[in-house]
N, C-alpha and C positions, 0 to 999 in steps of 0.2 A: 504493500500500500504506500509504502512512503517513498521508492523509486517512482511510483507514477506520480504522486506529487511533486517531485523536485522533476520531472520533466513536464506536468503542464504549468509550473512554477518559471521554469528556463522559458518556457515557450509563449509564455502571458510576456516574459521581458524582454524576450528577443522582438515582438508584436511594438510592444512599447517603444524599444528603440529605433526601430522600423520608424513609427507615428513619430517620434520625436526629428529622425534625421528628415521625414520629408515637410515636417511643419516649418523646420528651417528653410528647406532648400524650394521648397515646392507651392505655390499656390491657388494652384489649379484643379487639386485633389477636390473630390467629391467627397468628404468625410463624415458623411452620414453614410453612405454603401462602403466605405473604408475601415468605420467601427464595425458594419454588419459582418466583414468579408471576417476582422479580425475573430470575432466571437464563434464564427462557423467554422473557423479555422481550430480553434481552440475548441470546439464540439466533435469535430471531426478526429481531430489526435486523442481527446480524450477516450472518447468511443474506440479505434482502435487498440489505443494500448491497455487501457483498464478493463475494458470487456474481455479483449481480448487475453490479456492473462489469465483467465477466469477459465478458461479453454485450456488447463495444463496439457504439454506434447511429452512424449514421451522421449521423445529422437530428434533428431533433424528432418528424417521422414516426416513423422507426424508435422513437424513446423512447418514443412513443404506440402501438405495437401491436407491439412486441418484435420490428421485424426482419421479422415476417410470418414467423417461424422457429418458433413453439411447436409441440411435438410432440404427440402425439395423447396422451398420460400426462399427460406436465404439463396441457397445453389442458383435459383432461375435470375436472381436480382443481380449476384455479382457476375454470374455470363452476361447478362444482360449489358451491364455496365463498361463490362470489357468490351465490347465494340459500342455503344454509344458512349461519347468521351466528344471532347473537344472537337477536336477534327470531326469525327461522324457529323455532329450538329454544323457545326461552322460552312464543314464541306459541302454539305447536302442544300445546307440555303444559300452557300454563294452560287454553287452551279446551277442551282432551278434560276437565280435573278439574270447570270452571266451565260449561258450556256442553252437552260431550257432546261425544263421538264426531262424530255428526251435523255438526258446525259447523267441524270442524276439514278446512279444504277448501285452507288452501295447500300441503300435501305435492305432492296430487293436482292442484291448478288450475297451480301453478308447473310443474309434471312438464308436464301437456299444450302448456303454453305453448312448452318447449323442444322438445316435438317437431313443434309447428308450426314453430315459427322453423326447426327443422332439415329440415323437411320443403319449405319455400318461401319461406325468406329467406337462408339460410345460402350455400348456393353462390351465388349472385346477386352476394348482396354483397362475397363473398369474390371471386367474379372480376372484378368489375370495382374491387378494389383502392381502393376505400373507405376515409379512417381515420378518419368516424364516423358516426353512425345518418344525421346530419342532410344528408349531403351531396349522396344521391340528390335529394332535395329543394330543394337550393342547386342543384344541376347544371339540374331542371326549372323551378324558377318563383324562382330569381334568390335572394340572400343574404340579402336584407329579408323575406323569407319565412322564409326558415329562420332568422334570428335571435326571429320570433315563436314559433317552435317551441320553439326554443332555453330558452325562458324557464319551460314547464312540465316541460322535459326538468332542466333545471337542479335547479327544484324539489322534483320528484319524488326524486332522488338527495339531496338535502339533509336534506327529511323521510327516507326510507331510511336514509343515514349515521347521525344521530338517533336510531332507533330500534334500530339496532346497538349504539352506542354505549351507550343507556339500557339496556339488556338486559345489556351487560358492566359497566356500574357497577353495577346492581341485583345480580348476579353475587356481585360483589366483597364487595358490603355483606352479603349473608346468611355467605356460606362463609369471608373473608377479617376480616370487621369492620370493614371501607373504610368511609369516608364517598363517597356516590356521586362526586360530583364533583371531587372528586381522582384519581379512579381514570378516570372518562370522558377528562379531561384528560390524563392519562396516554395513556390508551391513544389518542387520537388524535396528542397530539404523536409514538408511535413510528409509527403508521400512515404519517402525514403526511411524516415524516421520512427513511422509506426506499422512501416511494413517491418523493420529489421526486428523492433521490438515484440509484436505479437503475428507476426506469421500470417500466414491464410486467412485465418480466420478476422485480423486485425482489416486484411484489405475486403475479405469479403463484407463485415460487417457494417463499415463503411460506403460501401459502396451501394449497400440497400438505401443508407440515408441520404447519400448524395441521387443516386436516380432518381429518387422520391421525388426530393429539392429542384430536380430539374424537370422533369415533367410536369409537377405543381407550378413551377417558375414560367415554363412555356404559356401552360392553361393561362396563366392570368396575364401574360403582356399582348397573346393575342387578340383579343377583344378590341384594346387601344391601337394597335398597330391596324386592324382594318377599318378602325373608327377613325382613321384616319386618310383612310383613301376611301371612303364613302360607302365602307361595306363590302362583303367577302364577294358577293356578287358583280359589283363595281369591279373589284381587283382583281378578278377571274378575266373580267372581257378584256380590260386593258393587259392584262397579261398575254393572253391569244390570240389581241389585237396586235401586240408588238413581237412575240415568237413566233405564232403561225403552227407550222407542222413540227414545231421543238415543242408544243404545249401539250404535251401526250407521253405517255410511257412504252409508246408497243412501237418498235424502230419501223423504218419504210426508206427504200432507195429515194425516194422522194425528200425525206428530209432531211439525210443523211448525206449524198451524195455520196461523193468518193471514202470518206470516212464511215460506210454502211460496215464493212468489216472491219476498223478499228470501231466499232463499237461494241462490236462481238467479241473481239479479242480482249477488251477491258473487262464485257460479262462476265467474259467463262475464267478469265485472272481474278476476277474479285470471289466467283462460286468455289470454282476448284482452290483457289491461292487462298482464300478464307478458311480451310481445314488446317494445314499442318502448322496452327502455330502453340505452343510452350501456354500461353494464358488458359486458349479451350482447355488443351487437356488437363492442364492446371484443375482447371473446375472440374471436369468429368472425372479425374483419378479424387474427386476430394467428397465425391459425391457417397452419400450412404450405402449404396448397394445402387446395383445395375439398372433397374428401373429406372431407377432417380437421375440417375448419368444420361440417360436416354432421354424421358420428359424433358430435363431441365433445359436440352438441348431446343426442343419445340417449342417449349417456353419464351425460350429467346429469343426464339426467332419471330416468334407473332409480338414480342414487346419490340424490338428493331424497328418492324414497318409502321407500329404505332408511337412511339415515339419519333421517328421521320415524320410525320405528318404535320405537326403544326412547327418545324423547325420550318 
């Protein structure tokens, strides 16, 4: 009890120091949504690390897939959260404004991708008690194999994080008046900080309360934001007035042109390329038993395409 005090003690002063350096330097901060950010911030470390101790591991195993204990609720929110993140949202409503409709394919490519994995990877891997993507592969052609794997599995989740992260500084800087990378910095040191402390379960637990926080946070700014262009009706025709055949989801040589097959090719990269990554299985090895691994998987996927919707 008193290491989690003296880290949300460190963490309330490092917030504080933060608020102090930009009251100096800074006067354009928004410090009404700058105390909110802080105390959510400070909700959110708390919630990982103290709950999360609560969750004793027996191993590093156990710290690495929670015990093999997560429940079908928690399981489907922290899949869930793992692909909507920064990027997901950001992405999906720059390319519907810039792009069209048409081009906005990770709701939909990430969605199939989970119900393959739960369709034909999920029990498998879950019953044969796996604690990560790479170890079917160590088991069949020896660890010098899968350390070559290891290397763009690594990657991929680097770029990933990156892009989370730039999508929450970018965030901060329009709504808050952040400079980006104070704020990136930020927000991985708390990541970081309460994943290393409570494991799995630290990132899963949090990550139920932040999806919460963002799909309640969507619901209520979209109302204002098409009270503002005269109604969702209104902002539909100007939309289809100004896209045309990009205002649609189902591709056509017609409005694709010569890019009809870079379109497909980004599909079937986001379907297929959406399976083999270290976070899914993460959730599916952490999952109670087999079933759970499977559901949670479809769960996901139907919360993906409903959370794209009012981004």
């Amino acid at each position: 009890m008193q290491n989690e005090k003296r880290y949300l003690y460190f963490l309330l002063f490092l917030f504080a120091a933060l608020g102090a350096a930009y009251c100096l330097a800074e006067t354009q901060i928004f410090w009404g949504g700058f105390i909110a950010m802080m105390v959510f911030y400070a909700a959110i470390f708390y919630l990982g690390t103290y709950l999360a101790k609560k969750k004793e591991s027996r191993d590093d195993k156990d710290w690495l897939v929670a015990g093999r204990s997560l429940p079908l609720f928690v399981a489907i929110f922290t899949m869930s959260a793992t692909w909507v993140g920064g990027g997901y949202i950001n992405g999906s409503a720059e390319y519907t404004a810039s792009w069209g409709l048409l081009w906005v394919q990770a709701p939909w490519g990430y969605a199939l991708s989970l119900v393959i994995g739960g369709l034909f990877f999920a029990r498998p891997m879950r019953r044969m008690r796996y604690t990560t993507m790479l170890d079917p592969i160590a088991d069949r052609y020896g660890k010098k194999v899968a350390a070559l794997f290891f290397i763009p599995a690594l990657t991929g989740e680097l770029f990933w994080s990156a892009a989370i992260l730039t999508a929450l500084g970018t965030t901060f800087g329009v709504v808050l008046g952040l400079d980006t990378q104070p704020a990136i910095i930020l927000s991985a040191f708390i990541a970081i900080a309460y994943t290393a402390i409570g494991g799995l379960w630290a990132v899963a637990l949090t990550d139920v309360l932040q999806l919460i926080l963002l799909a309640l946070g969507m619901m209520i700014v979209l109302p204002f934001a098409f009270e503002q262009v005269g109604g969702m009706d209104i902002a539909w025709a100007k939309y289809v007035e100004k896209k045309g055949a990009l205002a649609t989801m189902l591709p056509s040589r017609e409005a694709l042109g010569n890019a009809y097959w870079n379109w497909w090719d980004y599909a079937l990269l986001l379907i297929f390329g959406g399976i083999p990554w270290q976070v899914y299985f993460q959730r599916v090895l952490s999952a109670k038993d087999q079933n759970t691994a499977m559901r949670l998987s479809f769960m996901a996927a139907l919360i993906c395409l409903l959370v794209a919707i009012p981004a």
